[in-house]
C-alpha positions, 0 to 999 in steps of 0.5 A: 407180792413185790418182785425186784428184778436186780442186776448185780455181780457175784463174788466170782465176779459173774453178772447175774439177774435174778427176780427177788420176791417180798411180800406181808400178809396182814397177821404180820403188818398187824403183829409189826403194828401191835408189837410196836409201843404206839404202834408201827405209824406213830413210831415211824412219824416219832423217829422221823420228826426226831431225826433219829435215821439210825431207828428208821433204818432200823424199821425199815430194814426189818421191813425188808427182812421180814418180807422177803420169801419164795413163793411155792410152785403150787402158789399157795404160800410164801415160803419165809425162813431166817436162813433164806432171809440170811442167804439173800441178805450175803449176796450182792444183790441184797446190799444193792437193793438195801441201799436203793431202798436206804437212800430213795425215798421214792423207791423206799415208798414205792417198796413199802406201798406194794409189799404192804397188802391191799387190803391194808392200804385201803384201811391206812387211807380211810385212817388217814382221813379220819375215818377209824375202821372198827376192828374185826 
């Protein structure tokens, strides 16, 4: 889990801070994976040699979408639903960390390397030194 604490100004001008929460389970790195022709990686790495900027917006703001969520108080789940995503997505504070993210490319590394599991990243390294892992 990835926490944003961000300072921004609402719409009745108040300044405000809030902690923002995003996090992917890996059924949902794997479906973003597998529902995408070639896969998420090979679509990234297509997009980005073509130079194609609006696709990998595209990508990465679904990203975004996808992994935002409130964590339960029992802190058993990550509570995500269209209109929570939907209610974020109309503040300030989301239009400032869309932009952090679209136009810092450290930033948008460091979001992608933590709201991404472990697990999972553990599996992306071994792939990238062409280790394949079998599938479970």
């Amino acid at each position: 889990m990835y926490k944003i604490h961000e300072k921004y100004t609402d719409f009745d001008g108040n300044e405000r801070e809030e902690d923002f929460l995003f996090n992917l389970k890996e059924d949902e790195v794997t479906h973003m994976q597998f529902g995408t022709s070639g896969g998420l990686a090979a679509a990234i790495k297509k997009i980005i040699a073509t130079q194609d900027t609006p696709r990998l917006i595209a990508i990465f703001e679904e990203i975004l979408d996808k992994s935002y969520g409130e964590k339960t108080p029992d802190g058993r789940g990550f509570h995500k639903d269209p209109a929570l995503t939907q209610s974020f997505k109309e503040t300030e504070a989301y239009s400032q960390i869309y932009m952090r993210l679209a136009t810092n490319a450290e930033a948008a590394q460091e979001f992608i390397n933590n709201v991404i599991p472990k697990s999972m990243q553990e599996k992306a390294k071994q792939m990238q030194q062409n280790n394949p892992i079998p599938m479970k």
